[in-house]
N, C-alpha and C positions, 0 to 999 in steps of 0.2 A: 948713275951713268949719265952723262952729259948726250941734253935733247937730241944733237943732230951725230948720234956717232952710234953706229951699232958695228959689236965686232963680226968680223967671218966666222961663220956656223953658225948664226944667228936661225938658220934657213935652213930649212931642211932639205936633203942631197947637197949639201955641201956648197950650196948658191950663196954668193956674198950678196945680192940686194934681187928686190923686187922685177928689176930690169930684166934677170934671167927666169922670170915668169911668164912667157908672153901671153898665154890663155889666163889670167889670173885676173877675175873677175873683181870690177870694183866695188867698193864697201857702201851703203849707203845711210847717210846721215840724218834724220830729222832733228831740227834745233825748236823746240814746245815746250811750251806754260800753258797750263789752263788759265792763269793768272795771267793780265796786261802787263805791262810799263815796267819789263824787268831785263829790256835790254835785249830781248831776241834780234833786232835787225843788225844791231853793233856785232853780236858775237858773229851772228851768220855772215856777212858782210866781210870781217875781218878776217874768219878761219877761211874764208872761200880764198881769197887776196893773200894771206899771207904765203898758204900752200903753194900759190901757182909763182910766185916772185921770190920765196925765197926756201932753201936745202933745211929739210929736214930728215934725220935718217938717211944723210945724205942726197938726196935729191929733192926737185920739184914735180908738180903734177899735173895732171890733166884733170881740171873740176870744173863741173858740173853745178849749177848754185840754180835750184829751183824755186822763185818766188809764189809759194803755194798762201799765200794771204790777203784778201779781197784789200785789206790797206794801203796795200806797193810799195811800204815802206823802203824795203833790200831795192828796188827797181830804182826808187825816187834817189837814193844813193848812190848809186851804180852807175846810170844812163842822165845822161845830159836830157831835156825835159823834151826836145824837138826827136831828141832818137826813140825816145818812148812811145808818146806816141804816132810818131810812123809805124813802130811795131805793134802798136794797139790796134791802129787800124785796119794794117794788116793780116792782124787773127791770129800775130806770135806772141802770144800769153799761152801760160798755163791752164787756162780754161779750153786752148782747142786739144791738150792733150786728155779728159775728158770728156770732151765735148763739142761738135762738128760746130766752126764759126756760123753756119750759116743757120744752126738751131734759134728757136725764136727764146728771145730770154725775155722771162716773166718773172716777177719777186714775188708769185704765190706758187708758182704752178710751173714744174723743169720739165722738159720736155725730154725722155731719157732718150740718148742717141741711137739710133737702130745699127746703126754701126758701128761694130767693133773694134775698128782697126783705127790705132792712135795715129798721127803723125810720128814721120823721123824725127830724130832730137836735131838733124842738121836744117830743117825744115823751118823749128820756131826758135830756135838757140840763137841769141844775139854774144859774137864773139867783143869780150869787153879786155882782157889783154893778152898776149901774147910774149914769151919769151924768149928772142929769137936764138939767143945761145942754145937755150934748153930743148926747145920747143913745147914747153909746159903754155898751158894756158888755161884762162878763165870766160867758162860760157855763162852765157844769163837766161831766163827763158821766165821775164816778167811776168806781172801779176796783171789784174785788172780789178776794177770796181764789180764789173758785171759778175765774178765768179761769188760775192758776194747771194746773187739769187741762187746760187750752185748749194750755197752753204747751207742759208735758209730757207730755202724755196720746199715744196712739197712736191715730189717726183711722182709723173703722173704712172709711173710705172715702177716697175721692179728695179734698183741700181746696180744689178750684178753688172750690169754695163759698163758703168760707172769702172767698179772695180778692176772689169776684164782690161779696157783700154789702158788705165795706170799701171797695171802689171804689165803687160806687152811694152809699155814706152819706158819703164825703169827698163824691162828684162833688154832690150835697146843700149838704154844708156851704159848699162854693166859693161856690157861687152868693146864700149868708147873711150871710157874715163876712166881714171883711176878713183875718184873721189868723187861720188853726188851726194849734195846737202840740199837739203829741203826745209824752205822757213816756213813753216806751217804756221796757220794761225790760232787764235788760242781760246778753241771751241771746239764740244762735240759734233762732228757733222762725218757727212760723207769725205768731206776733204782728210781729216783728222784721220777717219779710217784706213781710208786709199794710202796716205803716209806713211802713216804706222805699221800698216799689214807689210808694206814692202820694205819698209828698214832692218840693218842689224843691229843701229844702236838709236838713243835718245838721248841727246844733249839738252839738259833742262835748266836755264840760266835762274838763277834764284838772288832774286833783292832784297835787300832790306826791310822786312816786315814782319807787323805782328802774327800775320799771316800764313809767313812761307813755311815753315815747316807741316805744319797741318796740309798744306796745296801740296809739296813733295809729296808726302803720302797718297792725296786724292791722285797725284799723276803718274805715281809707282802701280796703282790699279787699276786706271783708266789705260796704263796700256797691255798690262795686260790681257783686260778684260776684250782687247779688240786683238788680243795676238791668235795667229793661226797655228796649225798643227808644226810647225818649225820652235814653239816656245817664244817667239815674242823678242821683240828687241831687246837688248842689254841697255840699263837706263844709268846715264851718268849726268852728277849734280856741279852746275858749274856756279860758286859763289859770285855774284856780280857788284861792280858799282860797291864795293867795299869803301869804306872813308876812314876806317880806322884797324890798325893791326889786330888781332887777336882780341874782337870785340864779345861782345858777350851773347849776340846772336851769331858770330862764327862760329864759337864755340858750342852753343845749344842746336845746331843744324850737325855738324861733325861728330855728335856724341849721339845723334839719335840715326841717321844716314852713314856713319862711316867712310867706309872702303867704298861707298857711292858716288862722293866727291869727290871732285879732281883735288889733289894736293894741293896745286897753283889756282890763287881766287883773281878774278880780272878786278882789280881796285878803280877807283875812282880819278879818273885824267877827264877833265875837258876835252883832251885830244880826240878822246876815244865819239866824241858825240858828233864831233863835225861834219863828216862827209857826207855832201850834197850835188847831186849830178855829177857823180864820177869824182869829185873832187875833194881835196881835206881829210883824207884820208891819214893815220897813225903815221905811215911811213915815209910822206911826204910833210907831214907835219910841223911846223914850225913853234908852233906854244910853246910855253914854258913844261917843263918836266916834260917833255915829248916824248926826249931819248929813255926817261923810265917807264915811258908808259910802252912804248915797242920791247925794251927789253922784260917787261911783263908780261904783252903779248907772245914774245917768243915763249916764254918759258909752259905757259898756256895751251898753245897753240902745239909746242914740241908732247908735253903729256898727253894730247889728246890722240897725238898721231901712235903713239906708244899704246896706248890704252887700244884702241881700237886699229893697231896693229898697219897702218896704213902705210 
């Protein structure tokens, strides 16, 4: 079945698309590796941008792209470097949903917030495009360096705080967007938790190494082991930065993870590594193989929206 076509009665009661759901709660994404340098900001970056610019399933969407990574990578991408930080400064990061800006940040010692209550998502959400036929669009809601003490700081108290505020600002977001992604960074901590607990899926980019198959495994039970009484996100293997067809580590990843993998692997483009403050992005792209490396993206980008039904 070709990515962007789904027939009538797809839907139950006889509803031809999503659009005839208006209560229909969005899906929420975490994009994680335990393991670095395997491409998380490319994929998260790209699936966030593709969704909102162009029909899959027939339409666009409204997503939500959480920079949940003390590195800012997704942010440094995204936002031109003066729009950042003005929102740094003004305490629109992902660390005020968390954690009150005006908490004192220590790299030994978190100060757990006595307040529950998160911010709005319209509050720290920086709108990065807009599609004004569709009206789909793409929010940001940057990282910082500071959330770094968040990760490995020692909380001088209990984190159920922690947890509560993240669950109230997703249960927020659900009810706004149709699509939140979450680029979570690639450690156990409180962050990792708070992620995980409130996802229904885990898109896990996996690179070329001696390594990866044994890391899928360690990250098929590390999310588990943080899943709550709903059973745990649904974890999907997305092969990355391939440079060759049917190599001999696709194949040994595919033969031990299965039906875990996405069909479509995002191969190897230069294209794919460029964008820097908003810019250089696949689809504006100009390099050489450009135009294969988008129609890779789609095909990518269209399974995943299939898979986790969005």
């Amino acid at each position: 079945m070709p990515w962007n076509f789904l027939p009538p009665g797809r839907f139950p009661g006889g509803r031809e698309s999503w659009f005839d759901y208006p209560d229909r709660m969005a899906q929420v994404l975490t994009v994680m590796n335990m393991k670095g340098g395997v491409g998380k900001t490319v994929v998260a970056a790209h699936l966030a941008g593709m969704l909102t610019r162009y029909h899959f399933a027939n339409r666009t969407r409204k997503v939500l792209l959480i920079d949940y990574d003390p590195q800012f990578n997704t942010s440094q991408a995204l936002l031109p470097s003066k729009t950042y930080f003005d929102l740094e400064k003004a305490g629109r990061t992902s660390r005020a949903i968390i954690q009150d800006p005006e908490d004192k940040v220590d790299p030994f010692v978190i100060q757990t917030p006595g307040n529950s209550k998160p911010p709005s998502p319209k509050t720290i959400a920086h709108r990065v495009y807009t599609d004004t036929k569709t009206n789909a669009y793409l929010d940001l809601v940057p990282s910082t360096l500071d959330l770094m003490y968040v990760a490995v700081g020692q909380p001088a108290k209990r984190t159920e705080v922690f947890e509560e505020r993240f669950h109230k600002f997703i249960a927020l977001c659900r009810k706004q967007y149709d699509v939140v992604i979450i680029d979570c960074h690639p450690a156990g901590s409180i962050l990792t938790k708070t992620s995980l607990q409130e996802s229904d899926h885990v898109l896990v980019p996996v690179s070329e190494s001696a390594f990866a198959a044994r890391g899928i495994a360690l990250m098929v039970k590390f999310v588990a082991a943080v899943a709550t009484g709903k059973g745990g996100p649904t974890v999907h293997v997305l092969l990355n930065n391939l440079r060759r067809q049917d190599s001999a580590f696709e194949t040994t990843i595919r033969s031990k993870h299965g039906n875990t993998c996405l069909t479509h692997p995002l191969r190897h483009f230069k294209a794919f590594a460029d964008p820097s403050e908003g810019k250089g992005f696949v689809w504006v792209s100009h390099r050489p193989h450009s135009t294969r490396a988008f129609s890779n993206l789609q095909d990518v980008v269209g399974e995943v929206v299939t898979r986790l039904n969005l």
